[in-house]
N, CA, C and O of each residue as an XYZ file, in Angstrom:
852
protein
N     -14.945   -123.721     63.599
C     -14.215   -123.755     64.859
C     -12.916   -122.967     64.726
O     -12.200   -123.182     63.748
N     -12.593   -122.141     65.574
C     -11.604   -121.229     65.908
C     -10.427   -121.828     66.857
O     -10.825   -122.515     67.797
N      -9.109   -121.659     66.729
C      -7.904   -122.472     67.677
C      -7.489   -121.030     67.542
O      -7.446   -120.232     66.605
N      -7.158   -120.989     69.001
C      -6.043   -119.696     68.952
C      -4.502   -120.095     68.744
O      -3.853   -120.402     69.744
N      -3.949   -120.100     67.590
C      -2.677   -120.822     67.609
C      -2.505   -119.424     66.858
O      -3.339   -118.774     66.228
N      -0.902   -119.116     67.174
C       0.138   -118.351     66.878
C       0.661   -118.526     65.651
O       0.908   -117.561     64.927
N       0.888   -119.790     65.282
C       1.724   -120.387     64.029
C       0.980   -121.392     63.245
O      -0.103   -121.868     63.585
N       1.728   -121.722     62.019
C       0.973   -122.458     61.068
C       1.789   -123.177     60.119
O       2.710   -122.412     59.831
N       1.896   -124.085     59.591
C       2.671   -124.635     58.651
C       2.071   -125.486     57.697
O       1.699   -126.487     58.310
N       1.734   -125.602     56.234
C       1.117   -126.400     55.784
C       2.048   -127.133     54.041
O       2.939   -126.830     53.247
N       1.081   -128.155     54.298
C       2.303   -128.808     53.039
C       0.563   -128.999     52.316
O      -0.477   -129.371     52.860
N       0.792   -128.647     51.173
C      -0.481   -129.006     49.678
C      -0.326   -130.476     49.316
O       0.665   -131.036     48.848
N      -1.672   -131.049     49.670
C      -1.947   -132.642     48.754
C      -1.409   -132.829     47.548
O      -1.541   -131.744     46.982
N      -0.883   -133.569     46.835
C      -0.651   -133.519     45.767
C      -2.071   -134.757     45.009
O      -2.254   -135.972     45.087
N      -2.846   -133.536     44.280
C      -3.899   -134.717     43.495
C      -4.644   -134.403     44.821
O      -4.565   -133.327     45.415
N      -5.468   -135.609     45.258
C      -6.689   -136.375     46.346
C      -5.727   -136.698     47.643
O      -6.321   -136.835     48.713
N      -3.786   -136.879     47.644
C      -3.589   -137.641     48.379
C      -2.673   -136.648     49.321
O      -2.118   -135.778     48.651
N      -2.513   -136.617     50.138
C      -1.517   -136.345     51.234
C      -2.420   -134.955     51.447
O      -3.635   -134.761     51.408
N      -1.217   -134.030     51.701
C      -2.081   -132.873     52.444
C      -1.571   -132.854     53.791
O      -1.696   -134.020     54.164
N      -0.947   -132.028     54.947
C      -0.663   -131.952     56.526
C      -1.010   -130.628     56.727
O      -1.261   -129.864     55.795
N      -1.038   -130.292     57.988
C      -1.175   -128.911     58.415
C      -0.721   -129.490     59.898
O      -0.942   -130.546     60.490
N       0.326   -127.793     60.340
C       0.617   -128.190     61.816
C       0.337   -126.654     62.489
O       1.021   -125.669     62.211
N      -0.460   -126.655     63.141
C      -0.501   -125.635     63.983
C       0.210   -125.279     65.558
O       0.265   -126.185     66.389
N       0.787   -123.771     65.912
C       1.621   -124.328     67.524
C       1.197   -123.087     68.255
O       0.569   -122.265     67.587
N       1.403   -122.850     69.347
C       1.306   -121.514     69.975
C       2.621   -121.314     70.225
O       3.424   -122.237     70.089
N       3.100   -119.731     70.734
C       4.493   -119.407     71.115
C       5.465   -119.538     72.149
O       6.522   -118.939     72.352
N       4.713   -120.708     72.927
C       5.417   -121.336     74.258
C       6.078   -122.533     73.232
O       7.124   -123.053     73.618
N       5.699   -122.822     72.395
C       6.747   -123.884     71.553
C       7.249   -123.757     70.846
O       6.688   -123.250     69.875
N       8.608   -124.078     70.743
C       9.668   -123.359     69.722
C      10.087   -124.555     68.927
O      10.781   -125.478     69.350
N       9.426   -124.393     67.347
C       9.271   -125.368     66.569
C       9.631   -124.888     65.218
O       8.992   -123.975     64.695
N      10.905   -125.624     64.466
C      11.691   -125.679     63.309
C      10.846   -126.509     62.028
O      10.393   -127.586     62.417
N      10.667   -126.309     61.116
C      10.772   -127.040     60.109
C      11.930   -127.566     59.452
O      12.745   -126.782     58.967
N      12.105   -128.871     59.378
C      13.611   -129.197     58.538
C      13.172   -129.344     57.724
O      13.347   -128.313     57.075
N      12.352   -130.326     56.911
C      12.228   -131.002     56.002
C      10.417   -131.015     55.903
O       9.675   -130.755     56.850
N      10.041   -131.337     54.697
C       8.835   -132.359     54.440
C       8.437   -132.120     53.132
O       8.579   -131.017     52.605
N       7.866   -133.240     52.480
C       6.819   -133.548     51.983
C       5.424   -133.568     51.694
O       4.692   -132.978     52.488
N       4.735   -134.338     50.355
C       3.481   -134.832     50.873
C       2.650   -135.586     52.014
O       1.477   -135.377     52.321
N       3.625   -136.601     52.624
C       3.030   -137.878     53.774
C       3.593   -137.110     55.079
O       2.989   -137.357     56.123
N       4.955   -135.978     55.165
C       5.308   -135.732     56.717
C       6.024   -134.216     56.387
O       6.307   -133.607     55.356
N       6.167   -133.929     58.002
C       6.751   -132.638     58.194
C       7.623   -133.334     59.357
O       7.416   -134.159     60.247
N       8.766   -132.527     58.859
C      10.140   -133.189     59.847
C      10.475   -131.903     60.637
O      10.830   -130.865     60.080
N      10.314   -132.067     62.200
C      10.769   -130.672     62.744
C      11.217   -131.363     63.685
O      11.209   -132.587     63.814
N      11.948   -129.897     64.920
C      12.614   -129.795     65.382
C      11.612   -129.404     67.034
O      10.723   -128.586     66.801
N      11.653   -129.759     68.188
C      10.808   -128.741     68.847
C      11.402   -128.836     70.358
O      11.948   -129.776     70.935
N      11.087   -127.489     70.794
C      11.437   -127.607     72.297
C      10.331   -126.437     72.996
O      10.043   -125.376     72.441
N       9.926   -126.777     74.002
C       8.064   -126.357     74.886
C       8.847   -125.571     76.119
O       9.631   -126.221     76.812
N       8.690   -124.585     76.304
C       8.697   -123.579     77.524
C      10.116   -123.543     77.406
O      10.571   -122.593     78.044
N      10.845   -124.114     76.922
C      12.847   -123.825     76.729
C      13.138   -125.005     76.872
O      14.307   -125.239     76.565
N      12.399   -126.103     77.310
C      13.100   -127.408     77.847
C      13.578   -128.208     76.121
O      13.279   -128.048     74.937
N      14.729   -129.347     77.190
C      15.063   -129.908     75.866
C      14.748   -130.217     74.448
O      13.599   -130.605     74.237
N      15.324   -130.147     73.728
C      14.846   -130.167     72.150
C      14.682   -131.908     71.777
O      15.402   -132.804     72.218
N      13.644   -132.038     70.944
C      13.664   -133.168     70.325
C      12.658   -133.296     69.040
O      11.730   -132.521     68.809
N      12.958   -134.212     68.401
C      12.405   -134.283     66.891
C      10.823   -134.823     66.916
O      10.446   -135.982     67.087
N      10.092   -133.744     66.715
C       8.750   -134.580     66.001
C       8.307   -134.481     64.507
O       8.353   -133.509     63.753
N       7.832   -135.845     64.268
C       7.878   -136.224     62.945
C       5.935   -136.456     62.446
O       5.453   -137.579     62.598
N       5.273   -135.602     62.034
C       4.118   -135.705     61.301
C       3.631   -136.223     60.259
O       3.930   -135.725     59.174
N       2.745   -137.372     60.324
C       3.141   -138.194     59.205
C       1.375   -138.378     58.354
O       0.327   -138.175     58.967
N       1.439   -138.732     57.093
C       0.212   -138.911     56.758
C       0.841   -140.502     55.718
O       1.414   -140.377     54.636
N       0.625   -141.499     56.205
C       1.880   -142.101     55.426
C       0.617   -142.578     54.155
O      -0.602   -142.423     54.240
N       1.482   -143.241     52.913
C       0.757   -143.714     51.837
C      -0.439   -144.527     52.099
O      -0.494   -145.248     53.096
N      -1.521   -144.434     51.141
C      -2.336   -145.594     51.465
C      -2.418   -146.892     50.533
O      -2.964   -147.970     50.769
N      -1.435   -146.298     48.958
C      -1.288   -147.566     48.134
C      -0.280   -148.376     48.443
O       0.865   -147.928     48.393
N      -0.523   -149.737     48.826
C       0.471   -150.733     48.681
C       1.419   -150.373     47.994
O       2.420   -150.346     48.709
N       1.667   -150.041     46.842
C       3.158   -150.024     46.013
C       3.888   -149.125     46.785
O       4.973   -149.407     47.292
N       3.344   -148.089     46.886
C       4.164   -146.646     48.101
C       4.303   -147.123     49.671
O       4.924   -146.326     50.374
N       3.827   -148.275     50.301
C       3.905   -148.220     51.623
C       5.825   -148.644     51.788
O       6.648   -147.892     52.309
N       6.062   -149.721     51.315
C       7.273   -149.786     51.747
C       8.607   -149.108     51.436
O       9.661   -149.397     52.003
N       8.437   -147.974     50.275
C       9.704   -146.944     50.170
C       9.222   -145.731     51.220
O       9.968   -144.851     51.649
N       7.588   -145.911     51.581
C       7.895   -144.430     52.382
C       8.387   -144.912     53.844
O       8.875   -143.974     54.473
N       8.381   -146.060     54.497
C       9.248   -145.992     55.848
C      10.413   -146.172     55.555
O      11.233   -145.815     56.401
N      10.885   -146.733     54.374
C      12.740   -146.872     54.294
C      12.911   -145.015     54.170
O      13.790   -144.460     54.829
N      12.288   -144.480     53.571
C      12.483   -143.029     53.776
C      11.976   -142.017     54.942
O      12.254   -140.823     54.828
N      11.318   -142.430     55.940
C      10.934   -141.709     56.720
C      12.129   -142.261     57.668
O      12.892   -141.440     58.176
N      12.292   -143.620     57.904
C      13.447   -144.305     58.673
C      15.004   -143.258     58.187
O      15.782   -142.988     59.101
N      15.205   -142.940     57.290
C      16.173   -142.517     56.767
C      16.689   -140.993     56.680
O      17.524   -140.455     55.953
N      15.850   -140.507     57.722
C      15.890   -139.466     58.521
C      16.371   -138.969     59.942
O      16.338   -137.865     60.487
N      16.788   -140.099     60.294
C      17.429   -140.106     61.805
C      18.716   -141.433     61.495
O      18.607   -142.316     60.644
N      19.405   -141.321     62.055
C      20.658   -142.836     61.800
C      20.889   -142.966     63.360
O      21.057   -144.177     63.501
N      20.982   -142.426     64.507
C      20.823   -142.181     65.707
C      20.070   -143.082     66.622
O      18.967   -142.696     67.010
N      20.599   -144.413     67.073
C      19.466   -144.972     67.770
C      19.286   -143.825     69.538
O      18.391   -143.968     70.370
N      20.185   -143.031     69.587
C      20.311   -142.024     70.824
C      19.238   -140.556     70.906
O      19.037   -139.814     71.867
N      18.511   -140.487     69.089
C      17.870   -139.433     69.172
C      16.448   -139.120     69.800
O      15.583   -139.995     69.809
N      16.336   -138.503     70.056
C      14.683   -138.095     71.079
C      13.655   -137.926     69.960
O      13.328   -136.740     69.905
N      13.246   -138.408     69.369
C      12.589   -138.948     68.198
C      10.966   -139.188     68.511
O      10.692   -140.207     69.146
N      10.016   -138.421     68.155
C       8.621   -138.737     68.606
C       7.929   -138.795     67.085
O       8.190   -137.834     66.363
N       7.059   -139.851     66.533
C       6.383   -139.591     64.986
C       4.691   -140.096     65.340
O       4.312   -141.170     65.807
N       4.002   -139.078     64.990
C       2.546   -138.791     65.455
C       1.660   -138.698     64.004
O       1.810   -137.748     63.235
N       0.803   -139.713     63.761
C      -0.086   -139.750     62.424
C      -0.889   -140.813     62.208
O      -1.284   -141.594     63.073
N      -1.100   -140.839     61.192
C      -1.873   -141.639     60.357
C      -0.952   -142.498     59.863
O      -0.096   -141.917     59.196
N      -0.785   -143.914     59.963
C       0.502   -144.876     59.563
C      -0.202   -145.241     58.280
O       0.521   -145.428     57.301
N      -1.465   -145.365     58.145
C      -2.509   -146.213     57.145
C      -1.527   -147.730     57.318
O      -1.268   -148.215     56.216
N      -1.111   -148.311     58.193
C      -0.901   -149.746     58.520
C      -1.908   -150.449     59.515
O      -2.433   -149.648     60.290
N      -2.202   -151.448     59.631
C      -3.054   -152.646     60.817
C      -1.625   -153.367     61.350
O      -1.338   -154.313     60.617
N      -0.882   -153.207     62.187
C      -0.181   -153.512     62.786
C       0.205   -154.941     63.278
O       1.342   -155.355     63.502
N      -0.980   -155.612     63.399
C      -1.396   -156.804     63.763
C      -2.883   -157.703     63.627
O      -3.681   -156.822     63.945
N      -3.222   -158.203     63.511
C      -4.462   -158.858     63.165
C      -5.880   -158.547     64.279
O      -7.103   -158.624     64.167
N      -4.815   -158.127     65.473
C      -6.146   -157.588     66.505
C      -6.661   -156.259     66.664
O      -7.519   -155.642     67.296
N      -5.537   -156.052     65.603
C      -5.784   -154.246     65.494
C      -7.323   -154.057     64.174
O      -7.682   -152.937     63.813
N      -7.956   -155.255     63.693
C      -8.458   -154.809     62.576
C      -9.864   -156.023     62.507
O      -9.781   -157.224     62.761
N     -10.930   -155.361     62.143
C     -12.180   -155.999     62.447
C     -12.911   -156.027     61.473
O     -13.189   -154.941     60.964
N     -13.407   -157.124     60.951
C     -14.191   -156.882     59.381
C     -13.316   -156.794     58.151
O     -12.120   -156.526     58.264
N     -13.982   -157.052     56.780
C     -12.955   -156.685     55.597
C     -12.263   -158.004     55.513
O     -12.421   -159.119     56.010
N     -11.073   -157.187     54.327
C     -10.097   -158.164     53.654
C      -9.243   -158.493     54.693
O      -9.008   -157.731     55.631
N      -8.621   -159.949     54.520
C      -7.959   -160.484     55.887
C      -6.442   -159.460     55.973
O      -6.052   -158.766     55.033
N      -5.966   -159.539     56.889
C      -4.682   -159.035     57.778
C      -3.594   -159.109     56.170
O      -3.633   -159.805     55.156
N      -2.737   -158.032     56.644
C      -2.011   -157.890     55.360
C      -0.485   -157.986     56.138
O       0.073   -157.025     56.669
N      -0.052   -159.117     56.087
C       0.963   -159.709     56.613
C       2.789   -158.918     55.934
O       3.907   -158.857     56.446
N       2.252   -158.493     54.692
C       3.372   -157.442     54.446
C       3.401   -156.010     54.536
O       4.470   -155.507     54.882
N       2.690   -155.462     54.356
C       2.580   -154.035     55.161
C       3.034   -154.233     56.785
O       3.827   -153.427     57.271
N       2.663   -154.994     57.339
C       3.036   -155.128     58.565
C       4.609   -155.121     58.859
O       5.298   -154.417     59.597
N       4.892   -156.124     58.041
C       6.143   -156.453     58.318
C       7.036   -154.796     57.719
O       7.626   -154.033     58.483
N       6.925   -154.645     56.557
C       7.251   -153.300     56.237
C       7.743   -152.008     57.572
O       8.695   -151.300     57.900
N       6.349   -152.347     57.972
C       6.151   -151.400     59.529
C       7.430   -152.033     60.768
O       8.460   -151.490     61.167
N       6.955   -153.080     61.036
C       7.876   -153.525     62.333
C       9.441   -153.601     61.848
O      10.305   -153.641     62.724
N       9.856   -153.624     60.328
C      11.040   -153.672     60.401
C      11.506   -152.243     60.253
O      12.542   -151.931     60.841
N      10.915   -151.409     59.593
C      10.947   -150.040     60.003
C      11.144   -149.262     61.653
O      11.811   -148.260     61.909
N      10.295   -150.133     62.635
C      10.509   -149.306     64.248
C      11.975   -150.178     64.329
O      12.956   -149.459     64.521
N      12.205   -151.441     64.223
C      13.400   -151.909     64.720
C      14.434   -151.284     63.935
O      15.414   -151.037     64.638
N      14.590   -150.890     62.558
C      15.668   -150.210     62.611
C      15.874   -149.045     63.107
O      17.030   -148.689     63.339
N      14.535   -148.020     63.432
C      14.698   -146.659     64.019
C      14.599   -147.107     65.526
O      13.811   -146.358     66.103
N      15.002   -147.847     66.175
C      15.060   -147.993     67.536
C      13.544   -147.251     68.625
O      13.541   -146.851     69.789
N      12.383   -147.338     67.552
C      11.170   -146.765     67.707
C      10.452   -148.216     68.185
O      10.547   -149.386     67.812
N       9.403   -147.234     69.589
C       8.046   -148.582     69.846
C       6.668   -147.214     69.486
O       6.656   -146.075     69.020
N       5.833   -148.029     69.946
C       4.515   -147.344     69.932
C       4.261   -147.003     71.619
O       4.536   -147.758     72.552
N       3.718   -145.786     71.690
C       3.454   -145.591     73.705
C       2.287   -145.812     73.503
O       1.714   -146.014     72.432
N       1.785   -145.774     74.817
C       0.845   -146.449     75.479
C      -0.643   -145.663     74.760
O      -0.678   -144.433     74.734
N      -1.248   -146.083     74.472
C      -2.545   -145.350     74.107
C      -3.752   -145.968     75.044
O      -3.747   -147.181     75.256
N      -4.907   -145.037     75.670
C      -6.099   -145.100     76.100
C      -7.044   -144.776     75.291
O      -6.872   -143.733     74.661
N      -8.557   -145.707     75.015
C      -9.512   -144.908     74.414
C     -10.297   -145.866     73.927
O     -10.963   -146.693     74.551
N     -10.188   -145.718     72.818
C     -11.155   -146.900     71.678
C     -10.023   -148.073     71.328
O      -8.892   -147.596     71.234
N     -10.101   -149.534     71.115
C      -9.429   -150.222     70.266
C      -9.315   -149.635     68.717
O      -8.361   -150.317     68.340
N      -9.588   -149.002     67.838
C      -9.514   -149.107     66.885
C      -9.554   -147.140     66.362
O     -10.178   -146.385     67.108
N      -9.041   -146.711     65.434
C      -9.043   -145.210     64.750
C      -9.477   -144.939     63.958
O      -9.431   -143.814     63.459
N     -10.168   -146.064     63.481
C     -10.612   -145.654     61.790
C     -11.727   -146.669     61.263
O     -11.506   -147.874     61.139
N     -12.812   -146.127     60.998
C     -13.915   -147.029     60.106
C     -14.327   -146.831     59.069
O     -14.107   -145.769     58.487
N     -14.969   -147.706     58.608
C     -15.503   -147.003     56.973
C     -16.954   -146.755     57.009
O     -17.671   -146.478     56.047
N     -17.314   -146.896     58.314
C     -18.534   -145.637     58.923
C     -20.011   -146.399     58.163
O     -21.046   -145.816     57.839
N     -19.633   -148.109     58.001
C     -20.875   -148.864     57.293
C     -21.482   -149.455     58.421
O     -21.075   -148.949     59.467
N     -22.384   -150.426     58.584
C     -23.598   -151.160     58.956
C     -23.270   -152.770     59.217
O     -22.613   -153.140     58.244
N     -23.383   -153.418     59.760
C     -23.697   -155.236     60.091
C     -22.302   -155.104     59.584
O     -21.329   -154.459     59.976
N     -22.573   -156.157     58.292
C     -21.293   -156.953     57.360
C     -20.863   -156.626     56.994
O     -19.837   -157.157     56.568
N     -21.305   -154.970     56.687
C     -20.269   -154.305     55.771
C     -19.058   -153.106     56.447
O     -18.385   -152.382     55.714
N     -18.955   -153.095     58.209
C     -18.795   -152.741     58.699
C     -16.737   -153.055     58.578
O     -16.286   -154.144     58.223
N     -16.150   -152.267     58.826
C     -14.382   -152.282     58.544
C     -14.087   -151.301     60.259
O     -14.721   -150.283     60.541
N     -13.111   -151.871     61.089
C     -12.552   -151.139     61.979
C     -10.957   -151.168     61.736
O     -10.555   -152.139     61.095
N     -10.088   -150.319     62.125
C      -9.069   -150.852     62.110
C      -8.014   -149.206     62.939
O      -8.330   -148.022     62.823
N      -6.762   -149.804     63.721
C      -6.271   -148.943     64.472
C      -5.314   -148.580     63.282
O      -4.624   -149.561     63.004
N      -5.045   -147.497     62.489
C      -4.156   -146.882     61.630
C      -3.219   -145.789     62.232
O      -2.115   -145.564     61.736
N      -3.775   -145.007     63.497
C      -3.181   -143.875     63.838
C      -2.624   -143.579     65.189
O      -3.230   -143.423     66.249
N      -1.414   -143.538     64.948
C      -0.371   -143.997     66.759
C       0.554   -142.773     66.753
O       0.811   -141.844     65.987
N       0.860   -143.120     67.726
C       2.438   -142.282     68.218
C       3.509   -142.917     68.839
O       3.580   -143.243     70.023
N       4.380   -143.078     67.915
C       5.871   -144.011     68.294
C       7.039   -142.852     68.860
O       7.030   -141.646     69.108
N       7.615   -143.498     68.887
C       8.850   -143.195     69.910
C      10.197   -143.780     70.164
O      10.352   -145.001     70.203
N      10.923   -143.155     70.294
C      12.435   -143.584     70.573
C      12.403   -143.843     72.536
O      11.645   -143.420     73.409
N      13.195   -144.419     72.552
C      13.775   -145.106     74.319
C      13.707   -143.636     75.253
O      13.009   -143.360     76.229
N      15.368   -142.342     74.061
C      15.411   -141.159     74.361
C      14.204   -140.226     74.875
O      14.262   -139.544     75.898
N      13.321   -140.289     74.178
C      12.193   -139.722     73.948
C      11.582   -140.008     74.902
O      11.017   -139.015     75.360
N      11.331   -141.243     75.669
C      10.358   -142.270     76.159
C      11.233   -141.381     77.804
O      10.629   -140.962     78.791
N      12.331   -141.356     77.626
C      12.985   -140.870     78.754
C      12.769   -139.154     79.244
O      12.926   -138.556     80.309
N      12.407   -138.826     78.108
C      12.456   -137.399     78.417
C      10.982   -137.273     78.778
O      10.885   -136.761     79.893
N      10.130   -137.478     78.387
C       8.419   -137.920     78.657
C       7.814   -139.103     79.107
O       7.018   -139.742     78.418
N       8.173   -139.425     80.270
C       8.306   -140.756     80.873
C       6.578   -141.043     80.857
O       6.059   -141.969     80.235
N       5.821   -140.016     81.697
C       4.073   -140.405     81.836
C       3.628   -140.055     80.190
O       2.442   -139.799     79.983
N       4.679   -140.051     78.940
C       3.682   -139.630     77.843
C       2.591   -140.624     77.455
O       2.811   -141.829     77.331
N       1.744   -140.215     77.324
C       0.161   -141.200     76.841
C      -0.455   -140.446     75.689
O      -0.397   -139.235     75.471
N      -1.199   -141.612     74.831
C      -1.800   -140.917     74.014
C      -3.370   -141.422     73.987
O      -3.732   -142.562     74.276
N      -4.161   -140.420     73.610
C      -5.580   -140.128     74.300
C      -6.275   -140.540     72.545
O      -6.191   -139.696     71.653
N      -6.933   -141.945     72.291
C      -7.759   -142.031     71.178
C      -9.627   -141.645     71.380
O     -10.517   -142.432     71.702
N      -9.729   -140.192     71.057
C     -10.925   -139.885     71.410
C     -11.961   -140.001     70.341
O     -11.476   -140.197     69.226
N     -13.127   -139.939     70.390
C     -14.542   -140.104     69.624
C     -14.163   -139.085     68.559
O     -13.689   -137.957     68.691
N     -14.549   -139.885     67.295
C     -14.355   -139.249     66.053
C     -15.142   -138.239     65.648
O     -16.217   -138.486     66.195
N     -15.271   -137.210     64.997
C     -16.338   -135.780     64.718
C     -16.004   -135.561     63.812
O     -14.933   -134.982     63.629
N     -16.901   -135.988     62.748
C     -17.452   -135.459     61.245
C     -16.052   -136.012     60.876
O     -15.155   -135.172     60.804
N     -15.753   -137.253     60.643
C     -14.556   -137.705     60.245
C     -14.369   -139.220     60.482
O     -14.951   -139.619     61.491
N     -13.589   -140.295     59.679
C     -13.560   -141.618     59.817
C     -12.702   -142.078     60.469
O     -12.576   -143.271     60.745
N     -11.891   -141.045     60.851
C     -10.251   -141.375     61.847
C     -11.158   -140.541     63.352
O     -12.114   -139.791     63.550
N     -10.660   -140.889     63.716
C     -10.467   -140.678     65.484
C      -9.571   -139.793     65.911
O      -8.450   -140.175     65.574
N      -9.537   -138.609     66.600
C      -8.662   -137.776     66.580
C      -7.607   -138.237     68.134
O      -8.243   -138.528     69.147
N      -6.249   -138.263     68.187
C      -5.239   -138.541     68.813
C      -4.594   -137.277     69.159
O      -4.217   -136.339     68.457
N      -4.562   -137.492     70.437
C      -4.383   -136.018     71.829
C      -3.030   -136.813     72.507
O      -2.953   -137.826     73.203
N      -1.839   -135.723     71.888
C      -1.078   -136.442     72.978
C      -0.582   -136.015     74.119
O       0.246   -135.151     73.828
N      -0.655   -136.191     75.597
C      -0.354   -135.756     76.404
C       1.343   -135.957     76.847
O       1.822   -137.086     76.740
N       1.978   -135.121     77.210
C       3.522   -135.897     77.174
C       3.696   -135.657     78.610
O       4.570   -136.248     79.244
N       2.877   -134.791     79.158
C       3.402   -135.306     80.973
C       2.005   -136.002     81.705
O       1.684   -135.732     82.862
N       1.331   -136.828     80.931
C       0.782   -137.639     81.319
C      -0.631   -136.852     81.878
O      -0.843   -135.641     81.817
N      -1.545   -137.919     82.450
C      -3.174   -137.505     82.360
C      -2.940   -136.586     83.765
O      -1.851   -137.005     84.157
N      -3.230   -135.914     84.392
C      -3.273   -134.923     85.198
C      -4.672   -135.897     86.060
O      -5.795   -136.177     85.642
N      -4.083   -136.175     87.214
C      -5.463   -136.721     88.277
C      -5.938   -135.066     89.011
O      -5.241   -134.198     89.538
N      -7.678   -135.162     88.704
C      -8.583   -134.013     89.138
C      -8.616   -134.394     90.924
O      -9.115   -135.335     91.541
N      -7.977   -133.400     91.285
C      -8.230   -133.112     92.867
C      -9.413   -133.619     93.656
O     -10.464   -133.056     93.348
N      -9.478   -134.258     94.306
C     -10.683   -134.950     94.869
C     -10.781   -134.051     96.198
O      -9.873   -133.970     97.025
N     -12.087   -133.351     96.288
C     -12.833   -132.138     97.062
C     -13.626   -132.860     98.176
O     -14.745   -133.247     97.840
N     -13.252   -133.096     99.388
C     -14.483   -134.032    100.143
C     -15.349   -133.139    100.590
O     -14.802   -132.044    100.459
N     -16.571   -132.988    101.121
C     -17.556   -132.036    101.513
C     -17.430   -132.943    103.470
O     -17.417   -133.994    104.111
N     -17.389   -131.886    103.494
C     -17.288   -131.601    105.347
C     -18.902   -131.416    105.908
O     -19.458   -130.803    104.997
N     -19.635   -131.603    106.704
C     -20.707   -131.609    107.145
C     -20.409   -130.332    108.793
O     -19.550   -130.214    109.666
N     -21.560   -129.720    108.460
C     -20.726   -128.548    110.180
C     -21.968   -128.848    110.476
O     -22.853   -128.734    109.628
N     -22.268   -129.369    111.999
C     -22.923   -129.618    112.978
C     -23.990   -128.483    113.155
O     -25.137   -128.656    113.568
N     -23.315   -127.058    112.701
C     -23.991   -126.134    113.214
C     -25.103   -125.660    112.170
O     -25.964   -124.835    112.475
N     -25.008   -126.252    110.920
C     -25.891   -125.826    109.709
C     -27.312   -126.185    109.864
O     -28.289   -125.737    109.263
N     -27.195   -127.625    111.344
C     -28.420   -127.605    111.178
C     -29.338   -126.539    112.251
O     -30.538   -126.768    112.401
N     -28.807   -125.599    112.832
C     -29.449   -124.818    113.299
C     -30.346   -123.608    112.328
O     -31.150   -122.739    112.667
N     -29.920   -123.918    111.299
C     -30.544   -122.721    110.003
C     -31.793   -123.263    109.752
O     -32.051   -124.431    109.462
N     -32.837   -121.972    109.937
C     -34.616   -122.762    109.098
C     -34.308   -123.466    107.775
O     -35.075   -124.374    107.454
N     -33.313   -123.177    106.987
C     -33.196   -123.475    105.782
C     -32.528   -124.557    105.808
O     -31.889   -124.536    104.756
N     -32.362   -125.185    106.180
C     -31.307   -126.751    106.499
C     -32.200   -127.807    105.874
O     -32.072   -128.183    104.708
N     -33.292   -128.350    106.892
C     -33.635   -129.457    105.997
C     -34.660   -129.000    104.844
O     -35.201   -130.041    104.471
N     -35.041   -128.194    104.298
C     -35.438   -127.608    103.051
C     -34.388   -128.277    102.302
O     -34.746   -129.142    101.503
N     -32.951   -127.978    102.450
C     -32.218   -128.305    101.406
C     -32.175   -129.616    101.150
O     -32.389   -130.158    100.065
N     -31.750   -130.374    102.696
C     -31.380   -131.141    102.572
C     -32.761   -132.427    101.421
O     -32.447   -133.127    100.458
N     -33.617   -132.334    101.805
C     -34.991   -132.406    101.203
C     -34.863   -132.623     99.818
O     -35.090   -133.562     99.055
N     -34.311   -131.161     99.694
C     -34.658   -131.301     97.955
C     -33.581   -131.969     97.485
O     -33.694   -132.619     96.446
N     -32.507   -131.919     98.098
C     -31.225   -132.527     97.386
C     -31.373   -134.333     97.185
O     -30.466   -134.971     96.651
């Protein structure tokens, strides 16, 4: 598959683990500050409009690494005023309804997480789609669901992209679910009514159609 994108940015896995790639076209004017293995810290602003921070994340998946990488991803903004958007893979279950099958709810990773958005003055927006982002793609009992991959947000942010939504669509050749985010919201398709003209039925060809239709 071919993307016509303009630009490219990529950070190397280290070992099996991490790995990002960000691709943009040239209507978006997008900085790299910072990153790592788990994120890319930029800068971005779309057709000239206001600038604000998006943050790409692939966060840890070992327990020992989950709770220094949000005191460090948190530790990137001090600003509860900044326009702050972070889009990824959290590898967290957020809550116990977020996760189906498997080992029970992991009550500290969680917490890790929620005290992480409350100090970055971050929520999660609204997502449509599937309950869940990620399976381990098994059968009956041996079956694992669980929502790992969101897009949070600052108040700022939330203000500058008021209809932003994020779109959890059907997964392809992959165990995550791919996440589309729209930031001015779902676009409603024009509704076309069909008009009937009195005079059509004077055509030999009229009820032929109408017939087959």
């Amino acid at each position: 598959m071919r993307m016509k994108m303009d630009n490219a940015f990529y950070v190397d896995p280290v070992g099996i683990t991490g790995g990002l790639a960000l691709w943009w076209t040239n209507d978006v004017k997008l900085s790299v500050l910072t990153h790592e293995k788990n994120l890319i810290d930029t800068v971005i602003s779309i057709n000239g409009e206001d600038e604000w921070f998006g943050t790409f994340i692939y966060a840890p998946p070992y327990e020992e690494e989950k709770q220094e990488f949000w005191e460090r991803l948190g530790s990137l903004r001090d600003d509860e005023n900044a326009k702050w958007c972070i889009m990824g893979d959290t590898n967290i279950v957020a809550s116990p309804t977020e996760k189906f099958g498997g080992t029970p709810f992991d009550y500290n990773s969680a917490k890790w997480f929620h005290e992480f958005l409350d100090r970055s003055y971050l929520t999660e927006i609204q997502s449509k789609g599937g309950a869940y982002t990620w399976s381990n793609q098994r059968c009956e009992e041996d079956e694992i669901y669980g929502k790992l991959d969101r897009v949070l947000s600052s108040l700022e942010w939330s203000f500058l992209f008021p209809k932003a939504i994020a779109l959890i669509e059907a997964p392809i050749a992959s165990d995550h679910a791919p996440i589309v985010l729209l930031i001015n919201g779902v676009k409603k398709k024009a509704r076309i009514e069909f008009k009937f003209e009195s005079r059509w039925t004077f055509e030999e060809e009229c009820s032929d159609i109408v017939q087959e239709e």
